[in-house]
Phi, psi and omega in degrees: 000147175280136192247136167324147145253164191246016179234080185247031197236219192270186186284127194090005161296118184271147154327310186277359170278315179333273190320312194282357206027106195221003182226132186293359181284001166243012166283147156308092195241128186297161155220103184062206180274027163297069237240114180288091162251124172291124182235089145308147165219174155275332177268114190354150170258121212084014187272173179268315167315305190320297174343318214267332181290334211265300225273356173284259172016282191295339179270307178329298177295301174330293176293359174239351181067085187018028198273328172237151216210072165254087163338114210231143176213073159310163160057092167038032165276353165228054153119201192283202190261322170297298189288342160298329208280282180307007177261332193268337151261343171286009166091018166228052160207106176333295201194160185205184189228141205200131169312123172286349160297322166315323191279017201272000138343288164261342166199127171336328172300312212280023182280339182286030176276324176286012176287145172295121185046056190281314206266158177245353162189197203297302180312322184284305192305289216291294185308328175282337169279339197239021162242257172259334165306280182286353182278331176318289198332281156356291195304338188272328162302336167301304146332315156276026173092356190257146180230123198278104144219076177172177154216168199196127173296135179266266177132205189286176174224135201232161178259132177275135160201189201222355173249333169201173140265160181266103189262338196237130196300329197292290179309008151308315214305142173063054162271108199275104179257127162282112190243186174279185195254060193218135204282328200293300195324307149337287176317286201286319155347305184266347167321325203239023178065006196262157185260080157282155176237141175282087161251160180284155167294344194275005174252011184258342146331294183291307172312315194288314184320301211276350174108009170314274193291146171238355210208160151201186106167212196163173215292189195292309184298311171295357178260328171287304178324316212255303184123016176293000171297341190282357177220050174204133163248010207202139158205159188211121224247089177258003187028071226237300185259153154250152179208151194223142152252140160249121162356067214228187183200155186267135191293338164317304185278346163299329186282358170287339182285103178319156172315290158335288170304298181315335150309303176323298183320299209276343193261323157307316198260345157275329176294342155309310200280345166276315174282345196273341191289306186296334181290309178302316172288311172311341194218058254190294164309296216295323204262089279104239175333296182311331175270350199279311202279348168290331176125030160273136173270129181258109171279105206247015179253077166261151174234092168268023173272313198281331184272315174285348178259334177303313217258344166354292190294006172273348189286322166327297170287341183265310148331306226240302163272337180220354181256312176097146164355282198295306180294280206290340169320288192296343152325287194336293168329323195232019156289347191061346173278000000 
């Protein structure tokens, strides 16, 4: 894969004047017909979304005769998923690929991506990011000013830990876990006894080695990329969350994009969104197998019938203080339960 450099802003510029916004090099700025955008992420390099975002960047620029330009920065460089978020909208960050639960930043409804065992299988998860369901989502973000185009799968999500495997809610209990930077996540966790803690992802290697941490997690491709089998002896495939990123652009600089080029855009990040799907289901077995031959034990004797009715009562409280009627009607609607 082709590796980012990370020193794209003018010369003598630090990463942390990035994080800090301190250079006007990192809005997304017309130059000429020239249009920059720096697209931050969180996710691993050699994951298949990361892949497929770097290789949408080289067709855009191709496909546009260099008029739009997007500079990819993986795995948290330039800072978390929040603070990414907030460099893109106030606009001196072009653009970013961004968990849709993260954004519950800006506004609270989008945490609901983080209910636990919300889909009753993949196909319903899919059809709902690509219907009404993801066009709400798509609507709120809009609102801040952001303009969302695509999503790109994540998948399911599973727990690594250093103490058993987990088959039952009951083995949660006292558990030091690492989550995203997400309250429902927080919430649904401690439903099940476990001590989730809110970390960036680029700090949970080092957390799990020194023994900070008992647990994480998160799907099968991020568990292989980053290498946590080497500070994990257990993984238990609980599928407990699905997560989608989403695409997005500060919507000012979107508007800097001719029409035409912004198709180009918009026509990538749906063949992205398409291919991410297909990768995952082919390599699926592989990150399986790749963990198995590292010395990992794998459990696939979850009783997640027992974990969704334990984390259940958050769907109530969660409805009732931040989603509202109308957004879980249309859940419902597209959940298959």
């Amino acid at each position: 894969m082709k590796k980012w450099k990370v020193g794209l802003v003018a010369a003598g510029l630090s990463v942390a004047m990035l994080m800090a916004g301190c250079s006007e090099s990192d809005q997304a700025e017309a130059d000429g017909e020239t249009v920059k955008l720096q697209l931050g992420h969180a996710m691993s390099e050699g994951t298949p979304a990361a892949d497929l975002i770097a290789e949408m960047a080289d067709n855009v620029k191709e496909q546009t005769d260099g008029r739009v330009e997007f500079d990819v920065y993986p795995n948290s460089q330039l800072g978390s998923e929040t603070e990414m978020i907030e460099q893109v909208q106030m606009g001196t960050m072009g653009s970013a690929a961004i968990m849709v639960g993260t954004l519950q930043s800006l506004d609270m409804k989008m945490a609901i991506e983080d209910l636990p065992y919300m889909w009753k299988d993949i196909d319903h998860a899919r059809a709902a990011y690509d219907g009404e369901f993801g066009d709400y989502l798509a609507d709120v973000v809009a609102e801040q000013d952001l303009k969302q185009i695509g999503y790109l799968e994540w998948g399911y999500r599973h727990i690594t830990n250093n103490k058993k495997p987990i088959v039952k809610p009951e083995d949660m209990e006292g558990l030091k876990i690492r989550v995203a930077e997400s309250s429902l996540r927080i919430d649904a966790f401690e439903e099940v006894g476990a001590l989730p803690t809110a970390m960036a992802f680029s700090e949970v290697y080092g957390a799990l080695q020194q023994g900070v941490l008992d647990a994480q997690e998160n799907p099968l491709a991020n568990i292989v990329a980053p290498k946590f089998d080497e500070v994990q002896d257990y993984l238990s495939l609980t599928g407990h969350f699905y997560n989608t990123v989403m695409l997005m652009v500060n919507n000012d600089t979107w508007e800097t994009i001719s029409p035409e080029d912004q198709e180009v855009i918009l026509k990538e990040a749906e063949r992205i969104s398409a291919e991410v799907r297909t990768q995952n289901d082919a390599m699926q077995e592989e990150y399986l197998a790749t963990l198995e031959e590292r010395g990992m034990e794998i459990n696939d004797n979850v009783d997640t019938a027992a974990f969704r009715e334990a984390m259940l009562p958050i769907y109530e409280k969660w409805e009732k203080e931040h989603f509202g009627k109308e957004l879980m009607e249309i859940y419902n609607e597209a959940s298959g339960w």
